[in-house]
N, C-alpha and C positions, 0 to 999 in steps of 0.2 A: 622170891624171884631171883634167880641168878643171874649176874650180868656177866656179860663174854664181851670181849674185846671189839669182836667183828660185827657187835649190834648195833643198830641204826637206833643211836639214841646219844641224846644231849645235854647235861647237865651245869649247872649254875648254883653253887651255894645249897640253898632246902629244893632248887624246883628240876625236875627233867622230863626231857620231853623224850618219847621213842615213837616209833612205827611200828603196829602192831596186825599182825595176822591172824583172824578167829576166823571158827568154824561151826554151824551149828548144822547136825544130820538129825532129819525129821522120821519119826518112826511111831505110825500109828495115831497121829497126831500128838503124839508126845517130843520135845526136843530134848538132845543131850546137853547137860553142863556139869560141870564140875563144883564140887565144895572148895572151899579155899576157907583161909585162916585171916583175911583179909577183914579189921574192923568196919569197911567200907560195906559187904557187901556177905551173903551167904553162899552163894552161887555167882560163877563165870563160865561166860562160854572159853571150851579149848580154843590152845593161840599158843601164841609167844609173839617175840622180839624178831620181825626182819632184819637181817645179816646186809652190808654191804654187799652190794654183785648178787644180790638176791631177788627173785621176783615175791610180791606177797602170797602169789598164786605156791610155789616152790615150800615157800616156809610156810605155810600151811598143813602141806601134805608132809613136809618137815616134821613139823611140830604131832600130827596125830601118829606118825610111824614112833618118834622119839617115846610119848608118853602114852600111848595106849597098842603097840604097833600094828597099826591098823593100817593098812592102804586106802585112802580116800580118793574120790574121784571129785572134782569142781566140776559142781553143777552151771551157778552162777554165782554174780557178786548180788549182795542183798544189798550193804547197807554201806556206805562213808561217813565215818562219826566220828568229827570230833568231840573228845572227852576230858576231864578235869576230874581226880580224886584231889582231896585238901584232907591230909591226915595231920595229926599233933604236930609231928616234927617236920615234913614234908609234903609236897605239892606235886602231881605227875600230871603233865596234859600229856595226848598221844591223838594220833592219829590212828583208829582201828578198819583194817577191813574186811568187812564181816562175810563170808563167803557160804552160800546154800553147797551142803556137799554131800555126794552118795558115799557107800561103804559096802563089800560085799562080806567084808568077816564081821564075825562075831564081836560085840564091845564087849571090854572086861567091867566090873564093875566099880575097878579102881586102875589110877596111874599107875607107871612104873616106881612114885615114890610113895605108893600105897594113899592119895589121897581119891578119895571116894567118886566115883559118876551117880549120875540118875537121870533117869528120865521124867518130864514134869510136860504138863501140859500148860499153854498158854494161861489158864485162867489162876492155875497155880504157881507159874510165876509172878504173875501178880500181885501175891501174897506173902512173895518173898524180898527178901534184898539181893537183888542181881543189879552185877555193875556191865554197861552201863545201866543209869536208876530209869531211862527212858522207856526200858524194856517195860517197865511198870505199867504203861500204858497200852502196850501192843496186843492187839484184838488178833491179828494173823500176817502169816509173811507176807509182805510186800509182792507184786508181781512185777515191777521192774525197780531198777535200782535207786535208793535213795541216800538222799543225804540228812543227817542227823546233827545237832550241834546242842550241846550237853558242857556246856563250859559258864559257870558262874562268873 
């Protein structure tokens, strides 16, 4: 994960906190996420790091032009969650905001730095390790917005 200067995040020794914009677009009852290299976890949903002078709304639609260049449309906000990874050497809490979003292009089936998408359905994420780990338990999207807390 790259960090930029102009990222809304804050670090101390092993632990940093940032502000995090995700997406997840529902197709067929299947959702999108990404693989990652992340010992945490098999799967994330697409996102990144809000920017100073940034809306999460913005860097969202940010983040899927950057790495899939998709134009996304907000649908709505899904979730508020905060999160806590504790890896070997380092600690990240963040604040995530999870946004329901449409698409009218095509998805590729990998990033711009060539890491992989798919599409999974609920019951096989499940089965996965997707961060956050709450997703573990989720039966279907929310109809109005929640709040989630995922911190040890």
């Amino acid at each position: 994960m790259e960090r930029e200067s102009d990222d809304i995040r804050f670090s101390d020794n092993n632990h940093e906190f940032n502000l995090r914009a995700a997406g997840i677009i529902e197709r067929k009852n299947q959702l999108l996420v990404c693989e990652t290299t992340s010992p945490s976890a098999d799967f994330v949903f697409i996102g990144g790091r809000v920017k100073f002078g940034e809306s999460s709304k913005a860097a969202i639609q940010r983040e899927f032009s950057e790495e899939l260049h998709v134009n996304v449309q907000i649908k709505r906000l899904l979730w508020v969650i905060e999160h806590q990874v504790h890896l070997e050497t380092e600690s990240f809490q963040q604040v995530i905001l999870l946004y329901l979003l449409a698409a009218d292009d095509s998805i590729p089936d990998q990033t711009n730095k060539g890491t992989l998408t798919a599409w999974k359905s609920l019951s096989e994420l499940q089965q996965t390790k997707l961060q956050p780990l709450i997703f573990k338990f989720l039966k279907e999207l929310p109809k109005t917005t929640q709040y989630w807390q995922d911190i040890s």
